[in-house]
VEXDREN-2710 file (C-alpha; in Angstrom, 1 decimal):
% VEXDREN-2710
k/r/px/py/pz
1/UNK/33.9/19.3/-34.4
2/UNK/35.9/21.9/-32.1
3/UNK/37.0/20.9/-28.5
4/UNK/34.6/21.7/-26.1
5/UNK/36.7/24.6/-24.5
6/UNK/36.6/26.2/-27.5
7/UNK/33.1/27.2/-28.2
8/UNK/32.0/30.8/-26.6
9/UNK/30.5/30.7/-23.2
10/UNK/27.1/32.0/-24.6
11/UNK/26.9/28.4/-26.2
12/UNK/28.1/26.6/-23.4
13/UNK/25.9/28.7/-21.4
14/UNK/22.8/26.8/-23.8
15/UNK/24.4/23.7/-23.0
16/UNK/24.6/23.6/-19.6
17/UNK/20.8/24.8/-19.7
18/UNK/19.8/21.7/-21.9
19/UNK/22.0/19.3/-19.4
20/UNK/20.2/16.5/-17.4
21/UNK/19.6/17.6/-14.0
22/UNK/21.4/13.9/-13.1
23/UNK/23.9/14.7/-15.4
24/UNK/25.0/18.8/-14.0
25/UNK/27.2/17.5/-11.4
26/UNK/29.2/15.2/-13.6
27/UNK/29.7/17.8/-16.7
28/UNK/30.9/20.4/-14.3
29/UNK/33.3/18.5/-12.6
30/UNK/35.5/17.7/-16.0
31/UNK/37.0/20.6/-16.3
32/UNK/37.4/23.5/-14.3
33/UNK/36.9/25.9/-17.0
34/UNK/32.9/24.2/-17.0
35/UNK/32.7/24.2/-13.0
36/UNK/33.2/28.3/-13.2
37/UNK/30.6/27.8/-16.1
38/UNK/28.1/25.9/-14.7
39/UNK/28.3/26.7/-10.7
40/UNK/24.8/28.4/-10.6
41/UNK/22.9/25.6/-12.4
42/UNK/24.5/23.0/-9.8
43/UNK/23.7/25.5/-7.0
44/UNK/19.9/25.7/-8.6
45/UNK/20.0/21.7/-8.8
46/UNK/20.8/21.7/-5.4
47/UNK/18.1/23.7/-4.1
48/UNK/15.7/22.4/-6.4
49/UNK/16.5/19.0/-5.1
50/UNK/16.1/20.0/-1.7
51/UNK/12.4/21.8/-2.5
52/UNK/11.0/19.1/-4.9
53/UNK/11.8/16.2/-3.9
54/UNK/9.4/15.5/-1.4
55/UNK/6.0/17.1/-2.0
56/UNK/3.0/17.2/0.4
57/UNK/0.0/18.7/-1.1
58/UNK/-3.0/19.2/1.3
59/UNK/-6.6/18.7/0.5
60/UNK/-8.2/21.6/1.6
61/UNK/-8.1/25.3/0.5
62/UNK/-6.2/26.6/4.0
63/UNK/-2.8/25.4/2.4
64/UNK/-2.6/27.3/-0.8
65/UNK/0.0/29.6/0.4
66/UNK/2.5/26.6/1.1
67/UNK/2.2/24.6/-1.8
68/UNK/-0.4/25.1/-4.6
69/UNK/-0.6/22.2/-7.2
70/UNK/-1.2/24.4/-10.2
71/UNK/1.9/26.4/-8.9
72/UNK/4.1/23.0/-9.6
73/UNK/2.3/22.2/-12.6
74/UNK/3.1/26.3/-13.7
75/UNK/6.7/25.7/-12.9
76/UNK/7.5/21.9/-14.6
77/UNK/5.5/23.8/-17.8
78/UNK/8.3/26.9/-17.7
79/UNK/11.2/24.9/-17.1
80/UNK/10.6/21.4/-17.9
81/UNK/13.9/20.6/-15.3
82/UNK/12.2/21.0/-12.1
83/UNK/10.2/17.5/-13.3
84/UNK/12.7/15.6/-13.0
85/UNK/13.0/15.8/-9.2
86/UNK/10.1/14.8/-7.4
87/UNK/10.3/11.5/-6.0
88/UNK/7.7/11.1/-3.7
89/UNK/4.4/12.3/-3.4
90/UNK/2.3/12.8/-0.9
91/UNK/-1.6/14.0/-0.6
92/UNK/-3.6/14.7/2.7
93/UNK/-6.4/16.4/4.0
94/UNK/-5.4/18.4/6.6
95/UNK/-8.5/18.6/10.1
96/UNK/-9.3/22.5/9.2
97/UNK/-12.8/22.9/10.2
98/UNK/-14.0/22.9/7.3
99/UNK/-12.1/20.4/4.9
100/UNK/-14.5/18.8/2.6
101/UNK/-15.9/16.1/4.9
102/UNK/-17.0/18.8/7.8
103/UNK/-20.7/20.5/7.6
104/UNK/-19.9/23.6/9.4
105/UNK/-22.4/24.3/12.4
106/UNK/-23.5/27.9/13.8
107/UNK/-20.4/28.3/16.2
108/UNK/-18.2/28.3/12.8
109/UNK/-19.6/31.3/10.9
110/UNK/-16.8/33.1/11.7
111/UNK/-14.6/30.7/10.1
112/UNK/-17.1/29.8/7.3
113/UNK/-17.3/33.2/5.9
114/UNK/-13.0/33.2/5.9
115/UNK/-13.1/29.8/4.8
116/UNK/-15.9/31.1/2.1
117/UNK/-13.2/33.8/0.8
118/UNK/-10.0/31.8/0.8
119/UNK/-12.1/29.6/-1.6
120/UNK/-13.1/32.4/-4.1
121/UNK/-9.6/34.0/-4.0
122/UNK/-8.0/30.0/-4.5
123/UNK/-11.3/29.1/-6.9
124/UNK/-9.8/32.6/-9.4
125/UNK/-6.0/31.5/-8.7
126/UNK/-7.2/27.7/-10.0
127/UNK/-9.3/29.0/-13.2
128/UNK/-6.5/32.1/-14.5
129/UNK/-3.6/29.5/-14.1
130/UNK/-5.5/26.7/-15.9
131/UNK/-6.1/29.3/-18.3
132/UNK/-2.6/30.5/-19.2
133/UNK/-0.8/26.9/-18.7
134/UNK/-3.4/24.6/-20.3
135/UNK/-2.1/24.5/-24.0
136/UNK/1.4/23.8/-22.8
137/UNK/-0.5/20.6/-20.3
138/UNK/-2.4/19.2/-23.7
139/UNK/0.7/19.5/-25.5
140/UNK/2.2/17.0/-22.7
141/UNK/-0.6/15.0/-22.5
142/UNK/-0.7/14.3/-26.1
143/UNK/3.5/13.7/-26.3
144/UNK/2.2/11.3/-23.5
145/UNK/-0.2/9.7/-25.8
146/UNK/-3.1/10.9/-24.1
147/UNK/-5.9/11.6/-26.1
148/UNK/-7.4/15.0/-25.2
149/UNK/-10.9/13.4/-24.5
150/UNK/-8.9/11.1/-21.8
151/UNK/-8.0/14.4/-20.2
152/UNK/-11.2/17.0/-20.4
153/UNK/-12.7/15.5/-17.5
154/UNK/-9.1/16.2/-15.3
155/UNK/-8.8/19.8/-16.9
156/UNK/-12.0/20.8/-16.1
157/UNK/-11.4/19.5/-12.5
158/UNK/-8.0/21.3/-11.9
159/UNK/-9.8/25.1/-13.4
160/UNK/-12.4/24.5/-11.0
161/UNK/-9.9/24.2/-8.3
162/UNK/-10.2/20.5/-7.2
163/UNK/-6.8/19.2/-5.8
164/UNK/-7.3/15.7/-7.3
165/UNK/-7.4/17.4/-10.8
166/UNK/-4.5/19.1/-10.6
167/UNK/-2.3/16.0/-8.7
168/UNK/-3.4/14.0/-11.6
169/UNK/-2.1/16.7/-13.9
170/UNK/1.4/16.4/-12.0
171/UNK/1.4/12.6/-13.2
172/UNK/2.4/13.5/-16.2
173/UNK/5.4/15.7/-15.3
174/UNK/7.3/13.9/-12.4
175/UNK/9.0/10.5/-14.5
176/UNK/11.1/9.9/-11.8
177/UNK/8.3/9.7/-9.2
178/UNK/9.5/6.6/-6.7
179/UNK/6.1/6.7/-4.1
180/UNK/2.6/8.2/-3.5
181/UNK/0.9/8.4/-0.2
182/UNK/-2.6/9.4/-0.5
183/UNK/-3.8/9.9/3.5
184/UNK/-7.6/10.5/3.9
185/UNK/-8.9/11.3/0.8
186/UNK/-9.4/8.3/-2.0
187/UNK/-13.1/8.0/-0.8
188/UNK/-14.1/10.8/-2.8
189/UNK/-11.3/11.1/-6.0
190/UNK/-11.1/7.0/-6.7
191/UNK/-13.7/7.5/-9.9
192/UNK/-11.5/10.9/-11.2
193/UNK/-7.7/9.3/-10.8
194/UNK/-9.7/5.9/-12.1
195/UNK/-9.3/6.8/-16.2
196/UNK/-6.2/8.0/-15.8
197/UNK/-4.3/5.2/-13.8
198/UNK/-5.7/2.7/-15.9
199/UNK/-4.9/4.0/-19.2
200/UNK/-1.2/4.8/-17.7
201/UNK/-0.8/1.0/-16.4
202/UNK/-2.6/-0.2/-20.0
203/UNK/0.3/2.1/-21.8
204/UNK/3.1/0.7/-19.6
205/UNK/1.9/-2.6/-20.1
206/UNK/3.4/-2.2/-23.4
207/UNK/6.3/-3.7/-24.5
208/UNK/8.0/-0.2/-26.2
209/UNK/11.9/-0.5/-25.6
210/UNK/13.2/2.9/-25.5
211/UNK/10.0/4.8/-24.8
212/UNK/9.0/7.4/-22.1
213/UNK/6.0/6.4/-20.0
214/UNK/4.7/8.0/-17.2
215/UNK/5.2/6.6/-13.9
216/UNK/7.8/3.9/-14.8
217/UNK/9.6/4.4/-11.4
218/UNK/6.7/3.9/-9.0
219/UNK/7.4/1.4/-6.3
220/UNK/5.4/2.0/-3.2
221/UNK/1.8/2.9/-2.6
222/UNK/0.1/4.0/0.7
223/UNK/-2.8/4.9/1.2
224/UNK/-3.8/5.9/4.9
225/UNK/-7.0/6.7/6.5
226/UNK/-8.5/7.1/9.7
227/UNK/-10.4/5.5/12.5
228/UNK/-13.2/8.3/11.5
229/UNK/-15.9/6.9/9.8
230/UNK/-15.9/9.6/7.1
231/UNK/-11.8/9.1/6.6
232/UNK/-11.0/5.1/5.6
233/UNK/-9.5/4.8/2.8
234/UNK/-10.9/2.5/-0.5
235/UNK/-9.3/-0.8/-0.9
236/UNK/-10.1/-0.7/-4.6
237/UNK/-7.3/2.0/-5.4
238/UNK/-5.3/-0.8/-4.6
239/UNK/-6.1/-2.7/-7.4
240/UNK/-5.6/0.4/-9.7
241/UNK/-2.2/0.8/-8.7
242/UNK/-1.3/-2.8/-8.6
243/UNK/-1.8/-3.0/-12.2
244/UNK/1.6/-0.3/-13.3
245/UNK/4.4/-2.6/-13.8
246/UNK/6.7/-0.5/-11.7
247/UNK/4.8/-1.3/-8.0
248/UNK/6.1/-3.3/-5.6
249/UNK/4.9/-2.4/-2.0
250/UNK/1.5/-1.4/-1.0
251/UNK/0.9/-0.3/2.7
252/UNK/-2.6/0.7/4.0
253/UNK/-3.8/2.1/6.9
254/UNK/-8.0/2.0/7.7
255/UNK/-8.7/0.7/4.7
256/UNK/-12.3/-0.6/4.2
257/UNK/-13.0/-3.1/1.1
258/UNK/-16.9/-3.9/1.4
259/UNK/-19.8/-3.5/-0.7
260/UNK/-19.6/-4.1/-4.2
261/UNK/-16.1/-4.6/-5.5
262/UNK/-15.7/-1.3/-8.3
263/UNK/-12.9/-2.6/-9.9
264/UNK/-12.2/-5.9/-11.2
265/UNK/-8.8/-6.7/-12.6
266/UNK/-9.3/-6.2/-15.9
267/UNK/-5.5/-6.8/-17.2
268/UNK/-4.1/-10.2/-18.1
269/UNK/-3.9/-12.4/-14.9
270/UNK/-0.6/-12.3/-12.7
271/UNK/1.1/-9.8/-14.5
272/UNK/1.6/-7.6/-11.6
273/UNK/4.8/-7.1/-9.7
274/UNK/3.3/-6.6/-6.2
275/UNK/5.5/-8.3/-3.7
276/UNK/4.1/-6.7/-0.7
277/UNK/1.3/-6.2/0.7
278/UNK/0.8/-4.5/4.6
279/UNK/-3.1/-3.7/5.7
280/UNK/-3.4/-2.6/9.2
281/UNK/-6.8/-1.8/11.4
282/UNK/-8.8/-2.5/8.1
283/UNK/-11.7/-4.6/7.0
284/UNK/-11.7/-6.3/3.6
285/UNK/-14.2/-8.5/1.7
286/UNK/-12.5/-11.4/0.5
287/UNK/-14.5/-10.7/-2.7
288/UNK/-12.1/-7.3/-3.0
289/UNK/-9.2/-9.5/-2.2
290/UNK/-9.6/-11.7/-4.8
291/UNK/-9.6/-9.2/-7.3
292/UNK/-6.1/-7.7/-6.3
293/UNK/-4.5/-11.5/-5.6
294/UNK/-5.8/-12.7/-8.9
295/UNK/-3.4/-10.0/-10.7
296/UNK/-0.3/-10.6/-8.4
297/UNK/2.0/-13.3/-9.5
298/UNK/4.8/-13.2/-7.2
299/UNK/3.7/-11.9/-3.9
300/UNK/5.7/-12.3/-1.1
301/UNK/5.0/-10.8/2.1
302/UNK/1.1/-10.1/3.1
303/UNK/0.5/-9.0/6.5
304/UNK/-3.5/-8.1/7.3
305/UNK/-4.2/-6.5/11.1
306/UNK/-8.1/-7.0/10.9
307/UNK/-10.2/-4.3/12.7
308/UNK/-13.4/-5.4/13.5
309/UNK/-14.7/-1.9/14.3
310/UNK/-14.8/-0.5/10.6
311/UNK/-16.3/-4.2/9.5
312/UNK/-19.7/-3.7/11.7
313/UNK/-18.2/-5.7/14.4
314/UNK/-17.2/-8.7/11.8
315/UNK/-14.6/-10.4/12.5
316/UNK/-12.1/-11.6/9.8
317/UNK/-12.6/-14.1/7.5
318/UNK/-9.3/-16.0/7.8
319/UNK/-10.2/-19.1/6.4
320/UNK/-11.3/-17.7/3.0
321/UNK/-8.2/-15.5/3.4
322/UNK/-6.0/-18.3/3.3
323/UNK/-7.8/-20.1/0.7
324/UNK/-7.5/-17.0/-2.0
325/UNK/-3.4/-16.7/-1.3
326/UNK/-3.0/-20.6/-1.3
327/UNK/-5.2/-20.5/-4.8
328/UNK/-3.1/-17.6/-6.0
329/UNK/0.5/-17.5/-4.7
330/UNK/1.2/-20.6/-2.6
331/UNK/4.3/-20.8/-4.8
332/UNK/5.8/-17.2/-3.6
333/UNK/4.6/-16.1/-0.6
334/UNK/7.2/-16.6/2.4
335/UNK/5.7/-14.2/4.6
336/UNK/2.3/-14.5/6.4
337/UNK/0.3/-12.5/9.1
338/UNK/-2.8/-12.8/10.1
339/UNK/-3.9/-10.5/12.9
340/UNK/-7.3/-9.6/14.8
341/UNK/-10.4/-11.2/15.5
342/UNK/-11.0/-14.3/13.7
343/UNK/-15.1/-15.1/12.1
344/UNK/-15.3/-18.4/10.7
345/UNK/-19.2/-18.7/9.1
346/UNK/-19.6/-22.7/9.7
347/UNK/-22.8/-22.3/8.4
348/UNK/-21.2/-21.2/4.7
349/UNK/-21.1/-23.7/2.1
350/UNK/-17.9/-22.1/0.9
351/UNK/-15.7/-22.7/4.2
352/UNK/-13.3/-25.2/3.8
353/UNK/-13.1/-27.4/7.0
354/UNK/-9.6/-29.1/6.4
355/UNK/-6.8/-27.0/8.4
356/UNK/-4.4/-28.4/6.2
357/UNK/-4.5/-25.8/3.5
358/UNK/-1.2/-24.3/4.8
359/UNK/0.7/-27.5/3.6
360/UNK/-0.2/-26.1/0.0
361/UNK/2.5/-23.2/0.4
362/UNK/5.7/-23.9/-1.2
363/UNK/8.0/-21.4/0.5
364/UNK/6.1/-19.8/3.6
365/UNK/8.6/-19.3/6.0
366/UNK/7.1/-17.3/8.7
367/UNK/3.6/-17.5/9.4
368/UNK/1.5/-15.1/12.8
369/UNK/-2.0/-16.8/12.8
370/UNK/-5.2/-17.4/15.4
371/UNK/-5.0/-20.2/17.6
372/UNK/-8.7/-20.7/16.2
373/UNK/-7.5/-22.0/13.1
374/UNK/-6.0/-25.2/14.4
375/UNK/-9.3/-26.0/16.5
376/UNK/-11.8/-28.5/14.4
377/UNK/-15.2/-27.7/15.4
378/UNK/-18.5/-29.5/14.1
379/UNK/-22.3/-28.8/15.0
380/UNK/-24.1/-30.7/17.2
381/UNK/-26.0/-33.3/16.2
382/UNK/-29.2/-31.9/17.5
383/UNK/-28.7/-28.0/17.4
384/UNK/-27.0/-28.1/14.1
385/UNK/-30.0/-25.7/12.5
386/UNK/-29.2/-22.9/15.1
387/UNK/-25.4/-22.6/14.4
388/UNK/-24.2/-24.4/17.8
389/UNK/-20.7/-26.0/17.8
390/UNK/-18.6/-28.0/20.3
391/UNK/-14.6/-28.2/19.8
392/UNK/-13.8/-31.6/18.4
393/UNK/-10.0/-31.6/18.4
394/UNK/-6.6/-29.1/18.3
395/UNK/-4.7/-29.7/15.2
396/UNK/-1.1/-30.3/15.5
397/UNK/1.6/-27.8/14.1
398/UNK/3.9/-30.8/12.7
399/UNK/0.5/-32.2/10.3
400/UNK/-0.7/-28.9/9.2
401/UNK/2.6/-26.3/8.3
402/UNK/4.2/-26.5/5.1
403/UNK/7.8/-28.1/5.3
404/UNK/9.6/-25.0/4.5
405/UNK/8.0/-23.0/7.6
406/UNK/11.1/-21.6/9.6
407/UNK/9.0/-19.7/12.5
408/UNK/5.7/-19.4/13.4
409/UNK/3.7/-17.7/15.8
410/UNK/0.2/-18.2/18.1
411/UNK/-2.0/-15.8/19.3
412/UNK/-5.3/-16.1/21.2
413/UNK/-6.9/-16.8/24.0
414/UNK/-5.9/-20.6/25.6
415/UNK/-2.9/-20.5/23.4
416/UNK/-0.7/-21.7/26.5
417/UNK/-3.3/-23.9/28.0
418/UNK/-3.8/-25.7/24.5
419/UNK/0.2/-25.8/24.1
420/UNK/0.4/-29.4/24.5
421/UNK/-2.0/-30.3/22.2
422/UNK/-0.4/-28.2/19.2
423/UNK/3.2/-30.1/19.9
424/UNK/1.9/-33.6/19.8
425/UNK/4.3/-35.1/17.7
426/UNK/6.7/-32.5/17.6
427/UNK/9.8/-34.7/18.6
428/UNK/8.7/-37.8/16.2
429/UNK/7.7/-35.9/13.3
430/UNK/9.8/-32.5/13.5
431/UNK/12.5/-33.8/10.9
432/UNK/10.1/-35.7/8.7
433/UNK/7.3/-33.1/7.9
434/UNK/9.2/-29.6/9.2
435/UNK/12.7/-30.3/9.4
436/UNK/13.2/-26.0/8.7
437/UNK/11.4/-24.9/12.2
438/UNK/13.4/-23.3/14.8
439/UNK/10.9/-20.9/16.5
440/UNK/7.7/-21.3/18.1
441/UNK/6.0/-18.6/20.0
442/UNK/2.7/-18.7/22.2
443/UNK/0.9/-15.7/22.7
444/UNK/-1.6/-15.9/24.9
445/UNK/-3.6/-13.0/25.7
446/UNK/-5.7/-14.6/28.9
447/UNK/-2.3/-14.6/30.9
448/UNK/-2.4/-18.4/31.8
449/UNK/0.8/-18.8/31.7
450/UNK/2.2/-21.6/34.1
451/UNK/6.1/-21.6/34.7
452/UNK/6.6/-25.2/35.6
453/UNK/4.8/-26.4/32.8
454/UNK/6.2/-23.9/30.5
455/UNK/10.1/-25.1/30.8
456/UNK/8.6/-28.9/30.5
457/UNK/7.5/-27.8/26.9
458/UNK/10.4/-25.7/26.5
459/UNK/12.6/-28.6/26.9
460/UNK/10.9/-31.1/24.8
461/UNK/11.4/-28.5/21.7
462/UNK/15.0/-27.7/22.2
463/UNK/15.9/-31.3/22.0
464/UNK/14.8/-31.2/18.4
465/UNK/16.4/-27.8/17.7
466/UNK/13.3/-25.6/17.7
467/UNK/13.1/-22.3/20.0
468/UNK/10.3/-22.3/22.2
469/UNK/8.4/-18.7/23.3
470/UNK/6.0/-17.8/25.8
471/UNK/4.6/-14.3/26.1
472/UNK/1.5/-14.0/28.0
473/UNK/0.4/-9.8/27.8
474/UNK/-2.9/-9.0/27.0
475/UNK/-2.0/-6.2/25.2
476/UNK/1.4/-7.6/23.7
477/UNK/2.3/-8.1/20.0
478/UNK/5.5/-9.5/18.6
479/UNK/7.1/-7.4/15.8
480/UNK/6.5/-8.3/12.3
481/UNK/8.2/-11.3/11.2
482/UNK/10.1/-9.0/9.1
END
């Protein structure tokens, strides 16, 4: 075989076109002979990377001019190069007037009949570049192993100019995709993206050394809605997702799991590689949670900001909460946080009344929780029918935390005035049941915070090495514990 340098530039030329993209900077920096060569494909790689990398696709038909879905699909289908740079993904619906969820009213005619065009013109650019690109998209799909009756459903989508049809087209050509962020829009494309993801996660599932599958580099989800009614986001993508090997980190925002559950976790149990799991301002049925914990095997870090305002003024319901992660992974999780309005149903057969559950983690280390929790209440004797109860007792911190807990925080109302009764014991027991707690912090949201009686306490925990914290706000809330 002749020395590199020694083949005509017309062939190195055809090399240097069939290069990696991760490989171009490499090859022309062996030689300078290649650099001169190869200086306009690592210019091209340059601005491709700058252009592809991050993509934000919009839901609605006012954005076509900035980015167009088919357009990307067009130009991984030409030159198969410009795949392999997209790393994270992005889909929104912008608040045009008149996006999908908006009924347009007799002040927007104006804007209807634009909005009426733009949507013909776009619906013609969708169907002729379906048209002219759709062999070379079933050729992919079926090098993917995609059968072509898996896909009818997602081509006829994309030609009729649906954005979720033509992002699920993209799947197949970004390999090196690292994160998706859908923001305001799962509520209506959950059932189209549904065949697809799970035949993608069944396929990587698969124990194949050496083969390509789609979406192996997918770490993070999030999925974002709004405090609109018409704009939070569907749990159950979460358990979609979960299931490709490659996740890690889901993040939600105004996500609402109620109703029947349309997913279940059909995979093997605990086979996904979720670690993290952050839900703010959302409301989720313990029935919905289930179904994601009970693929998870190793999760870590689950933090859950309850919003009782997109649960019909529900409250959440931490008990059952605590009983599905101790069920599932009291042997992983290090991380807990619990946050919002706490709804205990005494009357529920299902409620477990012993406080003690959070012994049952192995490693928790940090744990933000309801004052509520540690407050034993029963009915009264005579007005047990009609759901009256009395507080019986405050349970301590030293008999109820697991012995690995390192710092935990208290929220609520009366979390300063019941201070006393949560450290009973702490001096006696601290290195017997907890002998890994350093930090205690009271937040108490009714401001009852008394100074004198606050450096007592303070005193009586430093002497057995723990931190003691008082923050009184209303409207404060520590950082995350991580």
């Amino acid at each position: 075989m002749p020395p590199l340098l020694d083949l005509s530039n017309e062939l190195l030329y055809k090399i240097i076109d069939h290069i990696h993209p991760d490989d171009i900077l490499n090859f022309s920096l062996c030689r300078k002979e290649i650099y001169l060569l190869a200086k306009d494909a690592v210019s091209l790689h340059v601005q491709r990377k700058r252009m592809y990398e991050y993509i934000h696709l919009f839901g609605c038909h006012r954005h076509e001019d900035k980015i167009h879905p088919l357009h990307l699909v067009r130009n991984f289908c030409v030159d198969w190069r410009v795949g392999e740079y997209p790393k994270h993904l992005t889909l929104s619906c912008c608040e045009h007037p008149h996006d999908p969820y908006h009924l347009p009213d007799e002040e927007d005619k104006e804007d209807t009949r634009i909005y009426e065009v733009e949507k013909r013109e776009n619906d013609t650019i969708s169907h002729n570049t379906m048209q002219a690109i759709q062999s070379y998209i079933k050729e992919k799909a079926a090098k993917a192993g995609f059968l072509e009756f898996d896909m009818e459903t997602v081509y006829r989508e994309a030609k009729r100019g649906e954005r979720i049809g033509m992002v699920t087209l993209l799947l197949l050509y970004v390999p090196h995709l690292e994160s998706i962020c859908l923001a305001r829009v799962t509520a209506n494309y959950i059932l189209l993206l549904e065949h697809v993801i799970r035949f993608i996660a069944e396929q990587n599932m698969q124990r194949s050394p050496g083969a390509h599958k789609i979406l192996m580099n997918l770490s993070t989800i999030d999925i974002d809605g709004s405090h609109n009614e018409e704009r939070r986001e569907n749990f159950d993508f979460f358990i979609l997702f979960a299931a490709l090997p490659s996740v890690r980190k889901i993040y939600g925002d105004f996500v609402l799991g109620d109703g029947p559950c349309l997913f279940d976790w059909t995979y093997p149990a605990h086979t996904s590689n979720v670690t993290t799991v952050f839900l703010s301002n959302s409301a989720v049925r313990i029935e919905h949670l289930e179904q994601l914990l009970l693929g998870i095997k190793s999760l870590t870090v689950f933090h859950y900001e309850h919003n009782p305002d997109i649960a019909n003024g529900h409250g959440m319901q931490t008990s059952k909460v605590i009983a599905a992660l101790s069920k599932h992974v009291s042997h992983s999780l290090e991380s807990l946080r619990l946050d919002g309005q706490c709804s205990i149903d005494w009357n529920d057969d299902d409620v477990d009344f012993d406080h003690r559950w959070l012994q049952g983690f192995e490693i928790l280390k940090e744990v933000f929780i309801h004052i509520r929790l540690y407050v034993e209440c029963a009915p009264y004797p005579e007005t047990s029918l009609h759901g009256a109860f009395e507080e019986k007792s405050m349970n301590p911190l030293v008999y109820v935390l697991p012995p690995s807990i390192e710092t935990v925080i208290i929220y609520g109302p009366e979390a300063f005035v019941r201070a006393s009764d949560l450290l009973v014991d702490l001096a006696e027991e601290k290195n017997l049941r907890v002998p890994r707690l350093n930090t205690i912090t009271l937040l108490d949201m009714d401001n009852q915070y008394d100074e004198g009686f606050g450096k007592a306490l303070k005193e009586v925990c430093a002497k057995v090495g723990v931190t003691l914290e008082i923050r009184c706000k209303r409207d404060e809330r520590p950082e995350n514990p991580t």
